[in-house]
N, C-alpha and C positions, 0 to 999 in steps of 0.2 A: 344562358343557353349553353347547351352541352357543345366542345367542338369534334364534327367527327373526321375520322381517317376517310381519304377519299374513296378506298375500297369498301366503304358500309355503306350501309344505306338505311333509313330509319323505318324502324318494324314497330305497327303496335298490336300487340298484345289482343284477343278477344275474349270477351265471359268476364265470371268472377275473379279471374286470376290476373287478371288484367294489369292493374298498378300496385301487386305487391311486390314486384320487385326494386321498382325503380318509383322513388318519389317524384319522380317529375315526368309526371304524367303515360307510365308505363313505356317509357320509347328506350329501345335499348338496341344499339348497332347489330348487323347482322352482316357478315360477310357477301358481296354481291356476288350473284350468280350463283349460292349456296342452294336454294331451293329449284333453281328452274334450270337443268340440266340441258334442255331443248335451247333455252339463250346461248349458250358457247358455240353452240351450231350455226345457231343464226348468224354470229359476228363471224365464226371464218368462212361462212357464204358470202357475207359481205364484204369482209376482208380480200374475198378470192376475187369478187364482184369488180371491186376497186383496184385489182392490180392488175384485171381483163381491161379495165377502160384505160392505164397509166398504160399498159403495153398497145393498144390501140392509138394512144394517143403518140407514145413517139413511134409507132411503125407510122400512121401519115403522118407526122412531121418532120422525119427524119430519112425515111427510107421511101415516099413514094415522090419522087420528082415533082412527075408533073401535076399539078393543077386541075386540069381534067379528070386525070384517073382518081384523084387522089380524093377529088368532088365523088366522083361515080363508088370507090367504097367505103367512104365515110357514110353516104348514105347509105349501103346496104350493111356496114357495117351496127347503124343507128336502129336502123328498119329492125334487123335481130332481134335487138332490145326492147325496141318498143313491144315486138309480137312476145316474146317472153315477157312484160310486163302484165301485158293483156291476159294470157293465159293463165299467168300463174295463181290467179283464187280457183281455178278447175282443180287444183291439186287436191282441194277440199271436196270434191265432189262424191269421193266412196262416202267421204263420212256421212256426207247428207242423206245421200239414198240410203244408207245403212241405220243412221239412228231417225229417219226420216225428219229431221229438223234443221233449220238454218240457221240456227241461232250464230254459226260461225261466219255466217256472210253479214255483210251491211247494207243495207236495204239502200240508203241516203250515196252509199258510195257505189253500189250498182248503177243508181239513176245518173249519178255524175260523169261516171264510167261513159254510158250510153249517150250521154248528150256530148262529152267532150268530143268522143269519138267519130260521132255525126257528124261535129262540124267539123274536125278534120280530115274527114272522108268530103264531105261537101268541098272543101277549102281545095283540096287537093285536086277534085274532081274539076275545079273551076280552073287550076292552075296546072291540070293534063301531068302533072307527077306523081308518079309511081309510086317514088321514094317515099308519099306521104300518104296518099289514100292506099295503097296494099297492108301500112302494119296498123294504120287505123281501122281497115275492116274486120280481123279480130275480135274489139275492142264491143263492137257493135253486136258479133254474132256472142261472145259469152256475156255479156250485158242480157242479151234476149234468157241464153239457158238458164244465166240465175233468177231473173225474171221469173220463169215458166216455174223452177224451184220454189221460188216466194212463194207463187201461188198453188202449186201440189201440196206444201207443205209449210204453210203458214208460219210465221214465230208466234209463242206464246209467252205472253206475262212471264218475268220471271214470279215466280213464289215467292223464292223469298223474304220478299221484300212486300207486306203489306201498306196498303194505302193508309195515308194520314188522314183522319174525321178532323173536319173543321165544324 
């Protein structure tokens, strides 16, 4: 087996042209992040993501004294997050009503969504915190929208991919 550079990543080939170039079995490195211009994006949002919580994290440990307050914006600090967690598959939302299809949403991970959400809305609701049931509620109203999505606008079979006769 071939050893690769950490910065490739293994590409094979499709069609006839598949393993002519490489005898072992058409795999031949391809520089990462060559083809998908949108990944660079992604990692300095998360990069940017990750140096929001490192700076979060030494403002209350370092700069907020007390114990109290420090409880009271941690959690509003958390609650933030959470509500931008929740929101963030709405971002997809033109593209649905425009190509009228969900194929970009997860069906399995809306309903997870909705349930997790519930019971932290329940949980919170039983333990009179704000902190927990306000960025749980969210969670529960865009779980409903992609819901109602599902059902306007169905997913269909992909094509391409014919079924196997046994």
């Amino acid at each position: 087996m071939r050893g690769l550079h950490p910065r490739h990543v293994l590409h094979r080939p499709h069609g006839p042209q598949a393993y002519a170039n490489d005898p072992e079995r058409g795999q031949r490195p391809v520089p990462a992040l060559s083809h998908h211009g949108s990944q660079r994006a992604v990692l300095l949002q998360t990069a940017t993501l990750l140096g929001v919580l490192l700076l979060g994290y030494g403002y209350f440990g370092l700069l907020v004294p007390d114990p109290e307050a420090r409880l009271q914006q941690l959690g509003l600090f958390c609650s933030v997050f959470t509500i931008s967690m929740y929101l963030s598959p709405l971002t997809d939302l033109a593209k649905v009503i425009q190509t009228k299809s969900t194929q970009c949403f997860s069906f399995s991970l809306t309903i997870a969504t909705l349930l997790t959400s519930v019971s932290w809305c329940l949980y919170g609701f039983r333990l009179r915190d704000p902190y927990i049931m306000v960025p749980n509620f969210p969670g529960i109203l865009t779980s409903f929208i992609r819901l109602w999505l599902f059902w306007k606008y169905p997913q269909e079979q992909d094509r391409n991919y014919r079924l196997l006769q046994t």
